[in-house]
C-alpha positions in Angstrom: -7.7 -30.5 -33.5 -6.9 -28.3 -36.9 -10.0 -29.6 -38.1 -12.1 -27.7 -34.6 -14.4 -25.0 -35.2 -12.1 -22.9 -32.9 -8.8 -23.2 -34.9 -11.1 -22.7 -38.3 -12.7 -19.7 -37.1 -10.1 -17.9 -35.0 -6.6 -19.2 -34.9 -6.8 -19.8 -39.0 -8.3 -16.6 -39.5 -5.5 -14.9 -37.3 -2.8 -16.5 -39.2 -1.7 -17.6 -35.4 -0.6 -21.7 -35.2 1.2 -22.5 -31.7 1.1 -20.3 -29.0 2.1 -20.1 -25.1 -0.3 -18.5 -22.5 0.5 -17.6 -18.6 -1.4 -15.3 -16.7 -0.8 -14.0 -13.2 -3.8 -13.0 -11.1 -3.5 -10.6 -8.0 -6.1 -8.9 -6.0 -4.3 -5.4 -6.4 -3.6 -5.4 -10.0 -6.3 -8.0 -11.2 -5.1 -10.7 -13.9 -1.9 -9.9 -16.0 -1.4 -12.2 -19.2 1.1 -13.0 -21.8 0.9 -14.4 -24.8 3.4 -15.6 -27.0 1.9 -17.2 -30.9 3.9 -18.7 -33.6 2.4 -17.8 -37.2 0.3 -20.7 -38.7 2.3 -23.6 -40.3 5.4 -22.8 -38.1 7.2 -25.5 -36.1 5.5 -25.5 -32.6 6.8 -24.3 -29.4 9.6 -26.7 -27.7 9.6 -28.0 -24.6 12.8 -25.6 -23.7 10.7 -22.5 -25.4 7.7 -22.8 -22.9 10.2 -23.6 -20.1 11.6 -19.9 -20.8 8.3 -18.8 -20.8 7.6 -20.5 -17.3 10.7 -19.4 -16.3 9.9 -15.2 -17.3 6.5 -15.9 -15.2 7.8 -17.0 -12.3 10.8 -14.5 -12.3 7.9 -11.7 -12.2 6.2 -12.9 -9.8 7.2 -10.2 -7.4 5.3 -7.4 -9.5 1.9 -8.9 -8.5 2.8 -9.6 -4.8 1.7 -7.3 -2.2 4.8 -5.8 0.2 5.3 -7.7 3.1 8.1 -5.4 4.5 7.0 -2.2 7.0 8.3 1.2 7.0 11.4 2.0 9.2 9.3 4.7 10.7 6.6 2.7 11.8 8.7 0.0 13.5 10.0 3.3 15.8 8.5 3.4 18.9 8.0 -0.4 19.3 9.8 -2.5 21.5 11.7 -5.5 19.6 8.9 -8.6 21.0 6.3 -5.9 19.3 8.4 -5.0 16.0 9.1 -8.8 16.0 4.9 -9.8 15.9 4.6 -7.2 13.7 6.9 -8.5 11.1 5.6 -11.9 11.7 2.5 -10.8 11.1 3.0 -9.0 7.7 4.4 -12.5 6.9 1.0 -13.6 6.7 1.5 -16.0 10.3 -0.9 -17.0 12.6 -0.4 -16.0 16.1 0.6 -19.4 16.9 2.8 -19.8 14.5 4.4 -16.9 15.7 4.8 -18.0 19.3 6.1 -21.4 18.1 8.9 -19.4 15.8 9.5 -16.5 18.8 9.3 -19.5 21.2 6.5 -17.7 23.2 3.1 -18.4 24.6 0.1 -17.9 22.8 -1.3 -16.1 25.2 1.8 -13.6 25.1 1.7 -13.1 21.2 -2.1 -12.1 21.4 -1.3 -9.9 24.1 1.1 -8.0 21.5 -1.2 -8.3 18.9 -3.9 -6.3 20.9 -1.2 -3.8 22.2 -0.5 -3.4 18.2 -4.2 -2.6 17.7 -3.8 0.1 20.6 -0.8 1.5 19.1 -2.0 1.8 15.8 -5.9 2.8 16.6 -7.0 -0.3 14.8 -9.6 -2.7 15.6 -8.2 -5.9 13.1 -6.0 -7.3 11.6 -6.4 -6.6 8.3 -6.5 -2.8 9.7 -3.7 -3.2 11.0 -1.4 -4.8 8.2 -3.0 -2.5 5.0 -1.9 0.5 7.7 1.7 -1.2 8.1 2.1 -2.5 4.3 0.6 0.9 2.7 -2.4 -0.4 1.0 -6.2 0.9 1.8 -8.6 -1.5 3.3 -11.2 -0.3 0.8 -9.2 -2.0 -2.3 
């Protein structure tokens, strides 16, 4: 490994020995990385050092995930079944998943998802949720 063309050419050169990478990809900010490097010739990182690290990456997690909560002002006018589907929805659930958890047809939940897409002047689903969640279909 020291002996590689990759640590002779770049980590020697850098002075940089052990190091810790994470990145975090997300389709509305792109890739977000972190790196963390020891100087060449000091100890390496320990097990409890890149658990911290883990531990910092999943702890941010929630800066690269999209809302999945609507607007008070949108849920006004709906009745609860509706608001209900809607939140469901914004979960990311399939229509029959959301029957099975409401404890409703199939049939009944697409019947509020189309009354949704009336409400809202939408024609789809993903429409309908960068609407409700605030983020443009076009991104």
């Amino acid at each position: 490994w020291y002996r590689s063309e990759h640590v002779q050419d770049f980590r020697r050169v850098a002075r940089v020995d052990s190091c810790i990478y994470t990145a975090a990809r997300s389709s509305s900010t792109g890739a977000t990385c972190l790196s963390i490097h020891r100087p060449w010739g000091a100890k390496p990182f320990s097990e409890r050092e890149r658990l911290l690290v883990d531990a910092f990456h999943q702890a941010c997690r929630w800066l690269h995930a999209p809302s999945r909560t609507i607007e008070g002002a949108l849920l006004r006018g709906l009745g609860p079944r509706l608001r209900e589907t809607l939140q469901a929805l914004a979960r990311g659930l399939s229509e029959k998943q959301i029957a099975a958890e409401l404890g409703l047809s199939r049939h009944t939940v697409h019947e509020y998802a189309k009354a949704l897409h009336r409400h809202f002047g939408v024609s789809s689903r993903s429409e309908l949720l960068a609407l409700c969640l605030g983020t443009s279909s076009g991104s």
